[in-house]
GUMITOR-520367 format. One record per residue (C-alpha): x, y, z. Coordinates in nm, 2 decimals. Layout:
# GUMITOR-520367
@px = X&py = Y&pz = Z .
...
END
This chain:
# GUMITOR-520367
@px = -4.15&py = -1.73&pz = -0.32 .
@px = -3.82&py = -1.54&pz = -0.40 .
@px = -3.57&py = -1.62&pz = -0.19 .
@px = -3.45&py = -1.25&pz = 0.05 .
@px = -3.10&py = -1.14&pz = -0.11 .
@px = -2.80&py = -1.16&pz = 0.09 .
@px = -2.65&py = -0.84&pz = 0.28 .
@px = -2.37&py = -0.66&pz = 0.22 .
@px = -2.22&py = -0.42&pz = 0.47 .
@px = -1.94&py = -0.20&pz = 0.33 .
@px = -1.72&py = -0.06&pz = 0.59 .
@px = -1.59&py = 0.25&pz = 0.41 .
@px = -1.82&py = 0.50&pz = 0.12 .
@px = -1.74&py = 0.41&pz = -0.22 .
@px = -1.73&py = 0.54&pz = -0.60 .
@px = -2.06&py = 0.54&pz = -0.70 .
@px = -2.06&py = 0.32&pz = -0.96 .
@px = -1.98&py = 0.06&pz = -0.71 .
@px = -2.20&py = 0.16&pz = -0.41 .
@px = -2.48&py = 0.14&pz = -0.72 .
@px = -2.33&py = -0.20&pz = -0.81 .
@px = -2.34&py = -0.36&pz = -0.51 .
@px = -2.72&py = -0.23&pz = -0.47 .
@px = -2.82&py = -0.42&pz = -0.79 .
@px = -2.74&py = -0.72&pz = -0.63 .
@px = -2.70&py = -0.74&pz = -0.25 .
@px = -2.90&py = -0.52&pz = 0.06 .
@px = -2.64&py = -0.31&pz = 0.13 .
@px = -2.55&py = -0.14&pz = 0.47 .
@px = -2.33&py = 0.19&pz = 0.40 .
@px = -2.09&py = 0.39&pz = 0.62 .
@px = -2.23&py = 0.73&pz = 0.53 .
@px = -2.05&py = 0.93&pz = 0.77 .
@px = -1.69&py = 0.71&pz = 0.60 .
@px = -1.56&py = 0.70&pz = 0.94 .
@px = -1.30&py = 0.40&pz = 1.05 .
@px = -1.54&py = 0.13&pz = 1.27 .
@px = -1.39&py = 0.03&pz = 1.59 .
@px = -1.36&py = -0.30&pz = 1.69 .
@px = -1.72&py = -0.32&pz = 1.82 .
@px = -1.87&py = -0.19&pz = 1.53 .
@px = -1.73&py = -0.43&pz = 1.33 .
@px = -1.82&py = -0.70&pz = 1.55 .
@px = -2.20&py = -0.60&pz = 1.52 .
@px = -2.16&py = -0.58&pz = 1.15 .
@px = -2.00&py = -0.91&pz = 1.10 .
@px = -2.35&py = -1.01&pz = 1.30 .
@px = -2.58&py = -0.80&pz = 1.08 .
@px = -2.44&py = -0.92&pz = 0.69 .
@px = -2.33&py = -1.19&pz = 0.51 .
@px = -2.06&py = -1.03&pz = 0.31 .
@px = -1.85&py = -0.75&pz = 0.50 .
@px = -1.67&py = -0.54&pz = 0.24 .
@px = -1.39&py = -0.42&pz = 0.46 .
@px = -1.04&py = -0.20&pz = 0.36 .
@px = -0.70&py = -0.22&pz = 0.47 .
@px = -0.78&py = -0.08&pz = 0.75 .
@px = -1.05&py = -0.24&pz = 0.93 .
@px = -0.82&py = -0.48&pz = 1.16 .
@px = -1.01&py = -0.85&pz = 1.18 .
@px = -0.82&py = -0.98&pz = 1.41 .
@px = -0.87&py = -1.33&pz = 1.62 .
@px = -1.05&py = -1.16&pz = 1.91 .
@px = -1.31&py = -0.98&pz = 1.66 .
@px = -1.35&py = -1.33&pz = 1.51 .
@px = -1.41&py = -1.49&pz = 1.86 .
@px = -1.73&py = -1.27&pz = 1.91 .
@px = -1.87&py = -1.58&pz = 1.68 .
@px = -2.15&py = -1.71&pz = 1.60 .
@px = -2.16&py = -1.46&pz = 1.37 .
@px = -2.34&py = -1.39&pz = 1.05 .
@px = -2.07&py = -1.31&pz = 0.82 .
@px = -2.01&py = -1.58&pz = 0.56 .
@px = -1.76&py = -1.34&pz = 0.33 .
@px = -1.49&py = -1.09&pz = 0.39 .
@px = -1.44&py = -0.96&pz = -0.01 .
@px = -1.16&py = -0.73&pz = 0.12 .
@px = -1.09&py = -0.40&pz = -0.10 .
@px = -0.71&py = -0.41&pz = -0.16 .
@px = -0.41&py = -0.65&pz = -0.24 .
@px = -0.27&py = -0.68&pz = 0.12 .
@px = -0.42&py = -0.93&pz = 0.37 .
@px = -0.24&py = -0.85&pz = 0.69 .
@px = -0.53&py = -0.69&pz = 0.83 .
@px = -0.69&py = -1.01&pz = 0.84 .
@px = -0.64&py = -1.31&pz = 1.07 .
@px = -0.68&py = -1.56&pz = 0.82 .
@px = -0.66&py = -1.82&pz = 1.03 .
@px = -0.91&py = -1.76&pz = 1.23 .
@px = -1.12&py = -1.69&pz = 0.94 .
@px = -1.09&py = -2.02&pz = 0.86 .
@px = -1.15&py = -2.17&pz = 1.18 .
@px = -1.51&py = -2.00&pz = 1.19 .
@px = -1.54&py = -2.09&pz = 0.80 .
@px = -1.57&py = -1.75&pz = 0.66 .
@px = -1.40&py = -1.71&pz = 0.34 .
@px = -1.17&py = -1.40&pz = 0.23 .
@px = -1.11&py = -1.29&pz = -0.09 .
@px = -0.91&py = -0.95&pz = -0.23 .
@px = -0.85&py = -0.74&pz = -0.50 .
@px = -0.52&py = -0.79&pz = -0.71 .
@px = -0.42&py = -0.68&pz = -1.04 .
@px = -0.62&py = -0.38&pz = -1.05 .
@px = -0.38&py = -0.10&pz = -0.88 .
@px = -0.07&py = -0.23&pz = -1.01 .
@px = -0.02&py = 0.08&pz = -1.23 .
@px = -0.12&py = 0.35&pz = -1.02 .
@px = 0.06&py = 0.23&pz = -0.75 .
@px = 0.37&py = 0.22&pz = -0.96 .
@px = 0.28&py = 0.57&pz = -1.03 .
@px = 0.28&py = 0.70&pz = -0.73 .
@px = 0.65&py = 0.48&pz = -0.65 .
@px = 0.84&py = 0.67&pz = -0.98 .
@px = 0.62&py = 1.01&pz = -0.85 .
@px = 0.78&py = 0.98&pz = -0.50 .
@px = 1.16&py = 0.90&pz = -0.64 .
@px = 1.11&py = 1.19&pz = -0.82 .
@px = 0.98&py = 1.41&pz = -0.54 .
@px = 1.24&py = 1.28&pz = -0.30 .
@px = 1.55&py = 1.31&pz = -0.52 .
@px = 1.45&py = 1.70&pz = -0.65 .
@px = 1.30&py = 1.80&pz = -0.29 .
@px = 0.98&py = 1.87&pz = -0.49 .
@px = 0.80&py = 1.92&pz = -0.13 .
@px = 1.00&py = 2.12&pz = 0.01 .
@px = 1.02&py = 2.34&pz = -0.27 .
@px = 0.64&py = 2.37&pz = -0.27 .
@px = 0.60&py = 2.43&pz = 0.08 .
@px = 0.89&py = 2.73&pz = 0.06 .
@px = 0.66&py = 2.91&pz = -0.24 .
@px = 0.36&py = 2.90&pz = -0.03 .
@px = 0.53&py = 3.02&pz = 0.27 .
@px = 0.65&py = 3.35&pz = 0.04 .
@px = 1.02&py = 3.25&pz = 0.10 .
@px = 1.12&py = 3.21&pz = -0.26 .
@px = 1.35&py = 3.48&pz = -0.37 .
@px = 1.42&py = 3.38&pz = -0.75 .
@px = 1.67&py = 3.13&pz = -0.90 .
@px = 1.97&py = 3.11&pz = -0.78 .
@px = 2.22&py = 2.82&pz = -0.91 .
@px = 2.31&py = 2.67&pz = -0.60 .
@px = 2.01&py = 2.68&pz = -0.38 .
@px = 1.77&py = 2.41&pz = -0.35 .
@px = 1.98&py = 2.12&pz = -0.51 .
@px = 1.87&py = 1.74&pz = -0.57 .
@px = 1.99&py = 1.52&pz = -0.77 .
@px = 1.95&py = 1.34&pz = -1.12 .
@px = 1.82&py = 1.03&pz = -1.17 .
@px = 2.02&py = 0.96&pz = -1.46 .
@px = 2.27&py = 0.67&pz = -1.38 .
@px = 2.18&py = 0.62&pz = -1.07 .
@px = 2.08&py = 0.29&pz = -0.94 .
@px = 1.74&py = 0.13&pz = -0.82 .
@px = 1.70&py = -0.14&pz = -0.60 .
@px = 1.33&py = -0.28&pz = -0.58 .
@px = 1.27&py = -0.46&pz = -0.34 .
@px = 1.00&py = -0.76&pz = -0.41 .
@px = 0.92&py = -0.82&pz = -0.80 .
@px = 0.61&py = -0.87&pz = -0.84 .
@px = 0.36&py = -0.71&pz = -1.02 .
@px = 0.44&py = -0.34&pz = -0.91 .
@px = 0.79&py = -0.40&pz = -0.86 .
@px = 0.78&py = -0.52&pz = -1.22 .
@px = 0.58&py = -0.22&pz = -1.32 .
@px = 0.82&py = 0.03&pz = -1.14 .
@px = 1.15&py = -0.14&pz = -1.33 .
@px = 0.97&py = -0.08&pz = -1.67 .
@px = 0.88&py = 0.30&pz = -1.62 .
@px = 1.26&py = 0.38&pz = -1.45 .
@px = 1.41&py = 0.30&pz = -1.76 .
@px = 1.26&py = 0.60&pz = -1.90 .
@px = 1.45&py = 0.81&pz = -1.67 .
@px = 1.81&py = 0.63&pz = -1.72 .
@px = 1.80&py = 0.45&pz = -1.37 .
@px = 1.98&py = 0.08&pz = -1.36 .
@px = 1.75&py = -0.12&pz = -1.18 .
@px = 1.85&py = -0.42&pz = -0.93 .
@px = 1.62&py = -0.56&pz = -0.79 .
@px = 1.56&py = -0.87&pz = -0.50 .
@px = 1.22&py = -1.07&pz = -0.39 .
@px = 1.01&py = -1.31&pz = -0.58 .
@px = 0.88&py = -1.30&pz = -0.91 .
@px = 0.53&py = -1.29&pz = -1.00 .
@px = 0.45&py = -1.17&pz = -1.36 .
@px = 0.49&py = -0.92&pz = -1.62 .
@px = 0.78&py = -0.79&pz = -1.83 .
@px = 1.10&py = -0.76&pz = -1.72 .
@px = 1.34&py = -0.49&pz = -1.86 .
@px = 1.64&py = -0.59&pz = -2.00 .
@px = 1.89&py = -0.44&pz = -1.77 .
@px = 1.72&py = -0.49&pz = -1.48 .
@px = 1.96&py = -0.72&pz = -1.26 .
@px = 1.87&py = -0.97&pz = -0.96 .
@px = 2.10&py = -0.89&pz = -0.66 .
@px = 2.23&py = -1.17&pz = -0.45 .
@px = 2.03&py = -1.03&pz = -0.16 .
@px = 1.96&py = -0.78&pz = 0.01 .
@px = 2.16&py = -0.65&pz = 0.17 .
@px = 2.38&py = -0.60&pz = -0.12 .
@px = 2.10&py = -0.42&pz = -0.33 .
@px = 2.09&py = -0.18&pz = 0.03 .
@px = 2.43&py = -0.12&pz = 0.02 .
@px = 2.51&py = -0.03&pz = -0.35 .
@px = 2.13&py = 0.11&pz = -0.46 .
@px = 2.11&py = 0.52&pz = -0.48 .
@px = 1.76&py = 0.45&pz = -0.45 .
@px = 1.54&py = 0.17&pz = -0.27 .
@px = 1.16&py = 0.07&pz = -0.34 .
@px = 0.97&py = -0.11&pz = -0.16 .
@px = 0.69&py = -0.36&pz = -0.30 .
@px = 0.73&py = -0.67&pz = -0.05 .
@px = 0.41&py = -0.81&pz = 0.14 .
@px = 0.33&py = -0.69&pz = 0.49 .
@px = 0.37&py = -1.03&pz = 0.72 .
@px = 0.52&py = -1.16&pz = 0.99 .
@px = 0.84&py = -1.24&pz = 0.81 .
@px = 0.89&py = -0.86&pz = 0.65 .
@px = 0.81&py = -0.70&pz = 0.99 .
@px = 1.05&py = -0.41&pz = 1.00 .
@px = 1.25&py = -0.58&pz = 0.72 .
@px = 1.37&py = -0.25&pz = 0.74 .
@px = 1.54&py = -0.22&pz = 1.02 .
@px = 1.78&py = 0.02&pz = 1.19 .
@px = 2.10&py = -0.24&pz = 1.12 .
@px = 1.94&py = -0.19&pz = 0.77 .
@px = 1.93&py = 0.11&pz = 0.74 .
@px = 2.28&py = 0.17&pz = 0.83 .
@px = 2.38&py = -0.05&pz = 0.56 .
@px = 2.20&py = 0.15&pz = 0.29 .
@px = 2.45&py = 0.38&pz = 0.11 .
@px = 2.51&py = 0.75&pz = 0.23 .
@px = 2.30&py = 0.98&pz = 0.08 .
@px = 2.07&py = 0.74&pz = -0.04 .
@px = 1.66&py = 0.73&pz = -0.08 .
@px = 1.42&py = 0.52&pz = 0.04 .
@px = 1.07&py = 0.51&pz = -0.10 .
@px = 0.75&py = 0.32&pz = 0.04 .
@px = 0.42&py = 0.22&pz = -0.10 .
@px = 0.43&py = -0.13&pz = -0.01 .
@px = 0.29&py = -0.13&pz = 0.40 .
@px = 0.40&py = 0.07&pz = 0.68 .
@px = 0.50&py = -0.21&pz = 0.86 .
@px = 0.81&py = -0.33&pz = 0.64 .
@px = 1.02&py = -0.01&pz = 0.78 .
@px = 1.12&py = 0.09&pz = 1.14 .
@px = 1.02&py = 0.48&pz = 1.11 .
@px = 1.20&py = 0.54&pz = 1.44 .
@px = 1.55&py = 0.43&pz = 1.29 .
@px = 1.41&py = 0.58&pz = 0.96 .
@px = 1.39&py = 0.96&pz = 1.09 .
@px = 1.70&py = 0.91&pz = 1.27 .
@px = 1.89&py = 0.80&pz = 0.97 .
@px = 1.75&py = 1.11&pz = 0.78 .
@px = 1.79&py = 1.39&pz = 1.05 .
@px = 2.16&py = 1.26&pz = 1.13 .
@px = 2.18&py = 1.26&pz = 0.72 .
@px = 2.24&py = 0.93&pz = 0.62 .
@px = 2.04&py = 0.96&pz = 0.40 .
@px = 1.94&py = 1.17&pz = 0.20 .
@px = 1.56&py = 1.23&pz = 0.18 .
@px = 1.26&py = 0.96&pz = 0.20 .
@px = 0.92&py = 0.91&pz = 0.02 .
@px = 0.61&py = 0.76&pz = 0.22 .
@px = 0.26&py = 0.66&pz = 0.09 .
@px = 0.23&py = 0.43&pz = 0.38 .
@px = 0.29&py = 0.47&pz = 0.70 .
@px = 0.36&py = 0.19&pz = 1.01 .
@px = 0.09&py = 0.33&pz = 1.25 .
@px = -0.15&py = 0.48&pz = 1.01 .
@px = -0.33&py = 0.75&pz = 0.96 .
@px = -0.07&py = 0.85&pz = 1.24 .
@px = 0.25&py = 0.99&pz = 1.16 .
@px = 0.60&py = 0.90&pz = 1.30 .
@px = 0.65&py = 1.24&pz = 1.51 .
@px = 1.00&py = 1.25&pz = 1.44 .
@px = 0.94&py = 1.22&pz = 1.06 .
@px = 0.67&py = 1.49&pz = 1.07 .
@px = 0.93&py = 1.76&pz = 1.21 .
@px = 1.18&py = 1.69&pz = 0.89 .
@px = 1.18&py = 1.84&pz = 0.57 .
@px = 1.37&py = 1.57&pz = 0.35 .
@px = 1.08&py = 1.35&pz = 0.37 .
@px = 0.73&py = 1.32&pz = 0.14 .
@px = 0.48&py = 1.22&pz = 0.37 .
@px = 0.12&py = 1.12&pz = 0.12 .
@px = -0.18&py = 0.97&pz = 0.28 .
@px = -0.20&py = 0.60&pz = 0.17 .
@px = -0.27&py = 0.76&pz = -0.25 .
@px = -0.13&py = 0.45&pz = -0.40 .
@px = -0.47&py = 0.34&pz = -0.59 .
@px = -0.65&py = 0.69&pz = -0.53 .
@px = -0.80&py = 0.71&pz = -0.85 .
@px = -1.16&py = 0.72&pz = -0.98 .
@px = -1.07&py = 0.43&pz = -1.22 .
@px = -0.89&py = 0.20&pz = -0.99 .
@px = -1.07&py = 0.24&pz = -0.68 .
@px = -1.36&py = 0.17&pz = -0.90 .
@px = -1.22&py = -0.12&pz = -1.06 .
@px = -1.12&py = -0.27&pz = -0.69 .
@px = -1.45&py = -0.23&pz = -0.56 .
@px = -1.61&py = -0.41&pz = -0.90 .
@px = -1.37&py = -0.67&pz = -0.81 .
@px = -1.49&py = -0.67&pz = -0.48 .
@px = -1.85&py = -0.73&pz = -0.58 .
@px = -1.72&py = -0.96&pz = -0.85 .
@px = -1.61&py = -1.18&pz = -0.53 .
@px = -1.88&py = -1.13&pz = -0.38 .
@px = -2.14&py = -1.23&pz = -0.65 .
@px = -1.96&py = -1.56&pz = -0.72 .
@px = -1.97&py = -1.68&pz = -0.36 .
@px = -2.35&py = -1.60&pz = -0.34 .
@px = -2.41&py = -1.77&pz = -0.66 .
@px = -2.22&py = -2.11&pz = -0.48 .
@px = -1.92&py = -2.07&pz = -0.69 .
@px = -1.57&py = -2.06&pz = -0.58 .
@px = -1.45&py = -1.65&pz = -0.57 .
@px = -1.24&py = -1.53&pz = -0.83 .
@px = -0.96&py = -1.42&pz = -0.57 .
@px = -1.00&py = -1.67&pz = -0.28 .
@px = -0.77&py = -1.62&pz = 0.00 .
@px = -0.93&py = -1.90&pz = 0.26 .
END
């Protein structure tokens, strides 16, 4: 008799190639309406399937994972960042947690160089003036950014995308400083470790961020910080809301401290600092880091790929606990 196959319930709707995919092989429970689940849904998920496929954010904290006995055997999370997860209580009710890395290193370093650029030539506030009807025609000194042209970067955690960033800023004549651990790739030649960082703050024209959301990067950010970054500088996010304090953040650009800011991610997502939302020297995106057809496609595979080992009784490819 052929043994019933497992369940997967995916918390968020999917390319199709991987909602297809995942049919192939598991009973899959979808989210048609793609709304975020509350706490409570969650809960009776993790009591309907053995491998919840959930995103950055679908919060499983400890008191989701006290609601045990629960079915849930598998969290194969769609993304790099695991702070959405309390992993040690994951591991207390033996579930296992796996992720998705490699796969959005590039477009995610997209989106970093696309948001230095947007911030430093005002790129969205330019936009936002045609559409309004409030463009009168060139003139020389209105509108004015700056070049990125000898300017320096300071990237903030080299790993993979910080790595990834570094290469593609040489092609626009930034220097490139950078602080963090190292975790593969190629390195450009002049890129140069800063003795930390609050030296890269204070002599960068630009800042990236790539560092891992956690306990110990928790508003690493900070208004003291911020203060110490150098006048008229840029700061530039895709790493996790969490790393900056947006409060001291729109204060620093309203007072003009600095100069403009570029945000893919957001502390309190999908809400929006207020104060941030009322200034114009800011790019606010909606968490696009991966947001393409190939790469979310590509993390969900990996996903599934995850997934598919553990129900064979293999050991994930990306095991986290």
């Amino acid at each position: 008799m052929q043994q019933p196959r497992p369940t997967a319930c995916l918390t968020r709707r999917h390319t199709d190639a991987v909602e297809r995919a995942f049919a192939e092989h598991f009973e899959v429970g979808l989210n048609i309406d793609d709304i975020p689940r509350t706490a409570s849904e969650l809960s009776r998920m993790m009591q309907q399937c053995d491998v919840l496929v959930p995103t950055v954010t679908d919060l499983l904290d400890d008191q989701l994972f006290q609601h045990a006995p629960f079915r849930t055997k598998l969290i194969a999370s769609v993304g790099v960042g695991t702070n959405h997860i309390d992993l040690t209580a994951a591991a207390r009710e033996g579930c296992v947690v796996t992720n998705t890395p490699d796969v959005l290193t590039d477009d995610t370093a997209d989106i970093a160089i696309a948001l230095i650029l947007m911030a430093s030539r005002r790129l969205g506030e330019g936009e936002r003036v045609v559409r309004a009807s409030r463009w009168h025609g060139f003139a020389p000194t209105w509108h004015l950014g700056h070049t990125l042209r000898g300017r320096t970067l300071g990237i903030v955690g080299y790993g993979r995308i910080g790595r990834a960033v570094a290469a593609r800023a040489r092609a626009f004549g930034l220097r490139v400083q950078w602080v963090g651990r190292e975790a593969g790739g190629s390195v450009p030649a002049d890129a140069e470790m800063a003795p930390s960082l609050d030296t890269l703050l204070a002599t960068s024209d630009i800042v990236t961020l790539h560092a891992p959301a956690g306990a110990d990067t928790h508003h690493l950010i900070s208004a003291d910080r911020i203060a110490r970054m150098r006048p008229g500088s840029i700061l530039i996010n895709t790493a996790r809301g969490s790393l900056v304090d947006e409060r001291a953040l729109a204060e620093a650009l309203s007072e003009g401290h600095l100069f403009a800011a570029g945000l893919d991610v957001h502390e309190f997502e999908p809400k929006i600092n207020a104060g941030l939302m009322r200034l114009e020297n800011v790019v606010l995106l909606p968490h696009l880091g991966s947001a393409t057809v190939e790469t979310r496609t590509a993390m969900g595979m990996r996903a599934l790929e995850n997934a598919r080992q553990w129900a064979a009784g293999h050991e994930p490819r990306d095991r986290v606990v």
